[in-house]
N, C-alpha and C positions, 0 to 999 in steps of 0.2 A: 504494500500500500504506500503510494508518494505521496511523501508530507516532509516536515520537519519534525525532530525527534530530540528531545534534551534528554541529558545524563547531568544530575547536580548533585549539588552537596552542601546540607545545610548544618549550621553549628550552633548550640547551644549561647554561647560566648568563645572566645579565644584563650584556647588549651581547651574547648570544653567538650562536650559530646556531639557523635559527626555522627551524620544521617544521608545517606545515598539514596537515589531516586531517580527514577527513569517518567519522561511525558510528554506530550505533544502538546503540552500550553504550560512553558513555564511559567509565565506572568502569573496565571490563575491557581496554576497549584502551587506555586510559593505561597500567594497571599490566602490559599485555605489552609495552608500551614498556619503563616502568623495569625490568623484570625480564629486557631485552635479548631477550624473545621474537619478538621483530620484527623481521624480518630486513632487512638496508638501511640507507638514509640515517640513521636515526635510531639504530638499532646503532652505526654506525661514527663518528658522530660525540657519539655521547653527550647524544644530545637526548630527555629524559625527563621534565622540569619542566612542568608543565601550568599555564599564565600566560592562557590567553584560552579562552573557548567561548563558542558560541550553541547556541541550541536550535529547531529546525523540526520543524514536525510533514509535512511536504513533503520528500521524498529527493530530491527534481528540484530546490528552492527552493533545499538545504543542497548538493548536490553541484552547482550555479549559483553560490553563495555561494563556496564552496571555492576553484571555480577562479578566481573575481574575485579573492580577497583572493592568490592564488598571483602575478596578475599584478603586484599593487600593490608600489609601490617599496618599501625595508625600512624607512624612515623612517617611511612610513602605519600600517606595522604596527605597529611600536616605540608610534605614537602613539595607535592604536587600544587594543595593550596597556596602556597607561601609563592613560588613559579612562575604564578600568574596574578596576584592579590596578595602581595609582601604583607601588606597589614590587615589582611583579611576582612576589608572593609565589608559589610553587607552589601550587595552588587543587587539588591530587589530595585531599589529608585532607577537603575540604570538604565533598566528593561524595557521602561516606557519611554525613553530620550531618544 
């Protein structure tokens, strides 16, 4: 199916707890995150800051991507974040510019 497809990753706070996610509307599923519509791990821990995405035009490429980076130790991720987003700004305002 052609579309556009995100791979993100969202954080608690900085050093805090990291949440992976695969979609085809990042704008929208971010902000059901922040707005705690999203039921689960990311609810109950307060993980709503958007620090990392990719973009696939591929749902098999982007949900392959997902589950690798799920595997990867938290350190690759930290380092992967930090790559692209040294300060790990929340990148949710950016989406709409």
């Amino acid at each position: 199916m052609p579309g556009v497809y995100y791979v993100y990753i969202l954080a608690s706070k900085r050093n805090g707890t990291l949440y992976i996610g695969v979609t085809n509307n990042l704008a929208r599923r971010v902000w059901e995150h922040r707005e705690g519509l999203a039921e689960g791990f990311t609810k109950t821990y307060g993980v709503k800051h958007l620090v990392h995405y990719e973009i696939f035009e591929d749902i098999n490429a982007a949900i392959h991507r997902e589950d690798r980076l799920k595997k990867w130790k938290r350190q690759w991720k930290i380092d992967l974040i930090q790559s692209r987003n040294l300060l790990r700004d929340d990148l949710y305002e950016t989406l709409n510019s």
